[in-house]
C-alpha positions in Angstrom: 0.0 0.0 0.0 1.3 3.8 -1.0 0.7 5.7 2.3 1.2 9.3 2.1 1.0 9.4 -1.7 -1.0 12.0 -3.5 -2.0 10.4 -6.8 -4.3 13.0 -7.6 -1.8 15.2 -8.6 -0.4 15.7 -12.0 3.2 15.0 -12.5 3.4 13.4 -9.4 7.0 12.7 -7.9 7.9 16.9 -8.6 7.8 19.2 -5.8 4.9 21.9 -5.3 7.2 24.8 -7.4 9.0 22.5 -9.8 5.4 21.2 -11.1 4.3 25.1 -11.2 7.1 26.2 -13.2 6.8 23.5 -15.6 2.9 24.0 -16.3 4.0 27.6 -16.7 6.7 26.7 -19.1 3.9 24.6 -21.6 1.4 26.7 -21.5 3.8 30.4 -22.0 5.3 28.1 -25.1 1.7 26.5 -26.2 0.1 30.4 -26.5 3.4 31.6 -28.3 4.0 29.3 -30.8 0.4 27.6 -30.9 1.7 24.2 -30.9 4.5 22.0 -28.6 5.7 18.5 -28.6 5.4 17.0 -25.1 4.9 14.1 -23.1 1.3 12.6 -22.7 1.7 13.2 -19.0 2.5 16.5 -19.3 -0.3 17.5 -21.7 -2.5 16.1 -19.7 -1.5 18.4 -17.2 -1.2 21.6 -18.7 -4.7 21.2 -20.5 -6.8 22.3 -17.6 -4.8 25.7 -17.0 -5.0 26.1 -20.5 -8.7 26.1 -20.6 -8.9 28.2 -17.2 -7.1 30.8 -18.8 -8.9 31.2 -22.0 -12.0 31.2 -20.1 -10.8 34.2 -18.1 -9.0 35.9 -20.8 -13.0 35.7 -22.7 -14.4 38.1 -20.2 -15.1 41.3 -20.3 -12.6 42.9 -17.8 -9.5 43.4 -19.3 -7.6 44.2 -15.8 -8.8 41.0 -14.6 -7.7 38.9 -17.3 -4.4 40.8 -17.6 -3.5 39.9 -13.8 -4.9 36.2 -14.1 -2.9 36.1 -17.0 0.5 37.3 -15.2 0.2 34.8 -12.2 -0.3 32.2 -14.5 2.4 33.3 -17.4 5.9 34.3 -17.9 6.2 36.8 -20.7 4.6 39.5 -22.0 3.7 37.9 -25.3 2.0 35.1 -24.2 0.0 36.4 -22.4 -1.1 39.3 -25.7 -1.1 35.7 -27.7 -3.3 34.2 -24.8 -5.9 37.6 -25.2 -5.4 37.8 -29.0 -6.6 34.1 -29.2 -9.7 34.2 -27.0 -11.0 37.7 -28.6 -11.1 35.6 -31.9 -12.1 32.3 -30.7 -15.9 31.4 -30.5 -15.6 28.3 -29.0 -16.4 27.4 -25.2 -14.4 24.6 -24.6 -12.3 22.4 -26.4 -9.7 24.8 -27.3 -6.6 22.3 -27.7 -6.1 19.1 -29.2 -3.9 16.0 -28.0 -2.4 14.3 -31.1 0.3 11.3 -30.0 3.5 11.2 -32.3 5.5 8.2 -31.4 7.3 6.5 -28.6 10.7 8.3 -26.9 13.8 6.1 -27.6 15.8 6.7 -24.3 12.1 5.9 -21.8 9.4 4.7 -24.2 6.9 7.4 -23.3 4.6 8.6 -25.1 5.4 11.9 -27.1 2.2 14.0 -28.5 1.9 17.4 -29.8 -0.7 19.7 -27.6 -2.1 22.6 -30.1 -4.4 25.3 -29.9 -8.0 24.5 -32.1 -8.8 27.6 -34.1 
């Protein structure tokens, strides 16, 4: 039996700041570029914050979403890509896709690529 083990977090094994900053990472990258290569793992991870923070970047408030947007991203850019996509999006949910690529070579996981649906 696994006392003491939270399995209901996502990329469980990392610390509290190390999973933060790596969520941060994919989604700052996914809203710049539109589309990464990941593992399964961690697209499964990130997809919830990205959907969080479409839905708050689709309100109204523009100082709201601009500080939701800062706690949760690194740069500048992203978060203007992260504003710029939900002003044209008219979707509600399902705004990224999950399409699996192949196996790693060094660990056999699974590699996908996480994109933004238009």
């Amino acid at each position: 039996m696994r006392h003491r083990s939270k399995k209901h977090l996502k990329l469980n094994g990392k610390d509290v700041n190390h999973r933060d900053a790596v969520l941060r990472n994919l989604a700052s990258s996914l809203f710049v570029h539109g589309k990464i290569a990941t593992t399964q793992k961690r697209a499964r991870a990130v997809t919830p914050l990205i959907h969080k923070l479409i839905r708050v970047a689709q309100e109204k408030d523009t100082m709201n979403t601009i500080r939701a947007l800062q706690a949760s991203l690194y740069t500048e850019t992203a978060s203007r890509a992260a504003i710029d996509y939900a002003k044209t999006t008219t979707k509600t949910s399902g705004f990224t896709r999950v399409t699996p690529l192949k196996y790693r070579v060094g660990d056999a996981s699974l590699l996908v690529t996480l994109e933004l649906v238009a």
